[in-house]
C-alpha positions as CSV (number, residue, x, y, z in Angstrom):
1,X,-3.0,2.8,-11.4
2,X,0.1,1.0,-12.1
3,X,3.0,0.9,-9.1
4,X,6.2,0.3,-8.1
5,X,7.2,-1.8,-4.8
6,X,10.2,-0.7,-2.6
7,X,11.7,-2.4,0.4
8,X,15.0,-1.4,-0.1
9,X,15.5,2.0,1.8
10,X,17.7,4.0,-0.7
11,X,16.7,7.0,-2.6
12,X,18.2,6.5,-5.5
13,X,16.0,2.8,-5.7
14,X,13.4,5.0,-5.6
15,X,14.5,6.9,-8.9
16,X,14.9,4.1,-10.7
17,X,11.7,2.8,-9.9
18,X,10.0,6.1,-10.8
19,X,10.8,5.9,-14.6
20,X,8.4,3.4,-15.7
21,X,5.6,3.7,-13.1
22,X,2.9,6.3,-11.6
23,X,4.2,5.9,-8.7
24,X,6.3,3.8,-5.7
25,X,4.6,2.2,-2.8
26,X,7.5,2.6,-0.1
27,X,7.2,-0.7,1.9
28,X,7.7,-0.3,5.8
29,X,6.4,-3.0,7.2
30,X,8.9,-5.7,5.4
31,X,11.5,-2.8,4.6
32,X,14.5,-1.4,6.4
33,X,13.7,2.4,6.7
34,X,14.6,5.0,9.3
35,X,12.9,8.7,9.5
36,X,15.6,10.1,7.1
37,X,15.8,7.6,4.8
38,X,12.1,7.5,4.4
39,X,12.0,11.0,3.8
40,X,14.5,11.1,1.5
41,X,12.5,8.8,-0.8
42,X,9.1,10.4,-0.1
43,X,11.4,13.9,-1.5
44,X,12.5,11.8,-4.6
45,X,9.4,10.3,-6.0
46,X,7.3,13.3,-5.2
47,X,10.3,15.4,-7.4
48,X,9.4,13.4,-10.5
49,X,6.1,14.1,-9.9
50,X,4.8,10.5,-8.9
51,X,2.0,8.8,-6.7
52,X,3.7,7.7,-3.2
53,X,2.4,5.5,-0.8
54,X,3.7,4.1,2.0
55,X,2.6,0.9,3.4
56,X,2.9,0.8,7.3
57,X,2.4,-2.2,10.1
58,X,0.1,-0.5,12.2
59,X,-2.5,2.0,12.4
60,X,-0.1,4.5,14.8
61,X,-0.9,8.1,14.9
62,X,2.8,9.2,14.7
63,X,3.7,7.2,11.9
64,X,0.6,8.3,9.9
65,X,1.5,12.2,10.6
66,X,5.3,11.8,9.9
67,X,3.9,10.1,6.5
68,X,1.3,12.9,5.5
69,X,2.9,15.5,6.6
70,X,6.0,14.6,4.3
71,X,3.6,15.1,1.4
72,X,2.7,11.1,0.6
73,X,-0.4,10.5,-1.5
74,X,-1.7,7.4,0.2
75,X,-1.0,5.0,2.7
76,X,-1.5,1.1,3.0
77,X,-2.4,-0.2,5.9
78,X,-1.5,-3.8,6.8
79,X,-3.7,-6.6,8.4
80,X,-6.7,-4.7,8.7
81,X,-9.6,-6.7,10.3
82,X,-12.3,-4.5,12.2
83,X,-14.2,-1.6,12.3
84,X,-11.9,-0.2,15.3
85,X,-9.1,0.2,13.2
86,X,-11.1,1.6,10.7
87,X,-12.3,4.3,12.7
88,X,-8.6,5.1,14.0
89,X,-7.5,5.4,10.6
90,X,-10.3,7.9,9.9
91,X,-9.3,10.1,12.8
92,X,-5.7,10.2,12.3
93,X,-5.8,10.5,8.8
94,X,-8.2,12.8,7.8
95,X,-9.2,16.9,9.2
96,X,-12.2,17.9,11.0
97,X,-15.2,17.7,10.5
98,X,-14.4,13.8,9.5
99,X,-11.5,13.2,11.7
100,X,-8.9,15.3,14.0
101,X,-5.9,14.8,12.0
102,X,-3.5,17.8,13.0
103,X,-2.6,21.1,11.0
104,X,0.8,22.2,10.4
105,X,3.4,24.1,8.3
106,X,4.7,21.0,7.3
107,X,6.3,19.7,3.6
108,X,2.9,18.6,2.4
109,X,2.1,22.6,2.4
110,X,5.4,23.5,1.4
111,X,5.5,24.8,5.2
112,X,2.4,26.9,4.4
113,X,3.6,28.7,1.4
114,X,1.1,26.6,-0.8
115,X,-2.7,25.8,0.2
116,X,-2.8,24.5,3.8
117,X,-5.2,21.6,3.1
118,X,-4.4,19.4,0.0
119,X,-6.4,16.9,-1.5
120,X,-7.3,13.7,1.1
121,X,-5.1,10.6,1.0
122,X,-6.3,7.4,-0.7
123,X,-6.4,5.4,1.7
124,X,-6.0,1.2,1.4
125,X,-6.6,-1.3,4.4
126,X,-4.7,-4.4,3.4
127,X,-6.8,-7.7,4.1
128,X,-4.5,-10.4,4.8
129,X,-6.4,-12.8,7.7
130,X,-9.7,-14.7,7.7
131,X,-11.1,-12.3,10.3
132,X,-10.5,-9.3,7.9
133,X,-12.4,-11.3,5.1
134,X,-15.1,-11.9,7.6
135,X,-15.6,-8.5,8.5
136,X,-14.9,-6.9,5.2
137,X,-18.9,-5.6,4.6
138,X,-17.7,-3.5,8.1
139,X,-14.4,-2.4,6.5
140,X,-15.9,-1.5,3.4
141,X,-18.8,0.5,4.9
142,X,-15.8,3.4,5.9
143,X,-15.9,4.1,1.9
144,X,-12.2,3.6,1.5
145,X,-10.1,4.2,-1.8
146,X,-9.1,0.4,-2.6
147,X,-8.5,-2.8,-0.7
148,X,-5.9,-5.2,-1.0
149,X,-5.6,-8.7,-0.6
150,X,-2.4,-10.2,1.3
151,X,-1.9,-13.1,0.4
152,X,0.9,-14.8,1.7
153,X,-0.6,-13.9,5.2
154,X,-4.2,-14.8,4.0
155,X,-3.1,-18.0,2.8
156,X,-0.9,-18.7,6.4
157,X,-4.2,-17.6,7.8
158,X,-6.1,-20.2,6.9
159,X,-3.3,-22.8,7.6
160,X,-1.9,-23.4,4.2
161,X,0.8,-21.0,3.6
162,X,1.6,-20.2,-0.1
163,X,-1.2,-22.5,-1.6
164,X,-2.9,-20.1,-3.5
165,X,-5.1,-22.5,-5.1
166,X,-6.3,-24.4,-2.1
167,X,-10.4,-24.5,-1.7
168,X,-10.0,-22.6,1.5
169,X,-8.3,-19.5,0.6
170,X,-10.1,-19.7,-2.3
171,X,-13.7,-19.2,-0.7
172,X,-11.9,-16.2,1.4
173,X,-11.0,-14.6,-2.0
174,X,-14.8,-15.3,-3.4
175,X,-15.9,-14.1,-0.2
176,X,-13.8,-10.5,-0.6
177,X,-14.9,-10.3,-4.2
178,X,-18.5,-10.5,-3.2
179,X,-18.3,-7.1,-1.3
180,X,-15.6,-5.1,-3.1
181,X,-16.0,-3.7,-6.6
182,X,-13.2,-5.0,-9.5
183,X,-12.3,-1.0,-9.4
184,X,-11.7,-0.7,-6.0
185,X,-9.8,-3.8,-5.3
186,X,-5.9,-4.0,-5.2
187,X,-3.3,-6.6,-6.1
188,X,0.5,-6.9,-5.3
189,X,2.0,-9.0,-8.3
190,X,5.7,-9.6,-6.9
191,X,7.3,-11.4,-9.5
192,X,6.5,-13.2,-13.3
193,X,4.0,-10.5,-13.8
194,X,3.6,-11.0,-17.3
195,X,2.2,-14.5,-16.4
196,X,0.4,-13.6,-13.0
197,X,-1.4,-10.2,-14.1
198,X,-4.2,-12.4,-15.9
199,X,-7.2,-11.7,-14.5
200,X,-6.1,-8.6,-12.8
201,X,-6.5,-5.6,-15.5
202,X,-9.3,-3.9,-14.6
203,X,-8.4,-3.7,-10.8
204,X,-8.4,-0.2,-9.6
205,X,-4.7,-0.5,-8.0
206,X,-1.9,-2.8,-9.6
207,X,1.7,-2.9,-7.6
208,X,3.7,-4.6,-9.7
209,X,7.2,-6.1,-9.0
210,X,9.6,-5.6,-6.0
211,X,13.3,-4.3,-6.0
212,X,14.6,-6.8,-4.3
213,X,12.9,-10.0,-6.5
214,X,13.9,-7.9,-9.6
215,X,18.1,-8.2,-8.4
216,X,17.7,-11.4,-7.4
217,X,16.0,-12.9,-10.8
218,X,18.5,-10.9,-12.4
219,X,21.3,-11.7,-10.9
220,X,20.1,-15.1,-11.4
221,X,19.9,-14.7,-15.4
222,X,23.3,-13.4,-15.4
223,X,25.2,-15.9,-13.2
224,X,23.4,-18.9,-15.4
225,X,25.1,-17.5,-18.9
């Protein structure tokens, strides 16, 4: 599965970023969205027939409904680190018997002119501090779709931010890999992705690029001729 990342709340970003992906993951946490404007791109990528995800901050019951509801086929969940969480993210986001998410006419059911109960949403907990990696045989026991490594955070975490190659967030990346599958972990490739997807192919979930690196580099290319 091959994605798109979004931070920049327009719909039409959301177009564009449809045409040569499966899908848009619709960044929250970093991004500048409001209700509408979240909607909006939810309605947009769904149109073209697309995976969407949204990737929220926390694990908040509202936020998780508004998402579902509007028809999204996943959510990522940041900094993820016990089994609390876990468990709140299988009660808000699932039905009964396996959690006591809500029923609704809502657009997910086309306000209950199509089946009432579609197919259940992948779900990703984002790993991202040295307590998460610690506890990740715990996280992984709730059977979730894919995990993903943060790394920016997971490398602040461990008190060397953006050193990717040091020995300690290294051993939390062995550590992770020793519990999750190659098919069921995740990777966010922001930029150079030609260069930085080595090693990354047979990953279960690939989000590749970011909006707003891709009009920066450009911009960069064009201003330099």
């Amino acid at each position: 599965m091959k994605l798109s990342w979004q931070q920049i709340p327009s719909s039409l970003v959301s177009e564009i970023l449809c045409i040569n992906s499966e899908g848009v993951v619709l960044d929250t946490e970093h991004g500048w969205y409001n209700n509408e404007t979240l909607f909006s791109c939810i309605q947009v990528i769904k149109s073209k027939n697309k995976l969407c995800f949204v990737r929220l901050t926390d694990v908040d019951k509202k936020s998780i409904r508004y998402c579902l509801d509007s028809g999204v086929d996943g959510i990522i969940f940041s900094t993820i680190e016990n089994s609390d969480q876990c468990q709140k993210i299988i009660e808000y986001c699932f039905y009964a018997p396996r959690g006591k998410r809500g029923l609704g006419l809502v657009r997910q059911n086309m306000w209950g002119s199509e089946d009432l109960v579609k197919d259940n949403p992948i779900i990703v907990p984002q790993i991202e501090t040295k307590e998460g990696v610690k506890n990740i045989k715990e996280i992984s026991s709730f059977g979730f779709d894919y995990y993903l490594i943060g790394p920016y955070d997971l490398s602040m975490s461990v008190g060397d931010p953006g050193n990717f190659e040091s020995d300690n967030f290294c051993l939390q990346i062995n550590n992770f890999n020793d519990i999750i599958p190659e098919e069921k972990r995740a990777i966010h490739i922001p930029n150079d992705v030609k260069n930085n997807i080595k090693g990354y192919e047979r990953y279960g979930m690939k989000c590749l690029g970011m909006d707003t690196i891709s009009i920066i580099e450009y911009h960069k290319e064009v201003m330099e001729c």
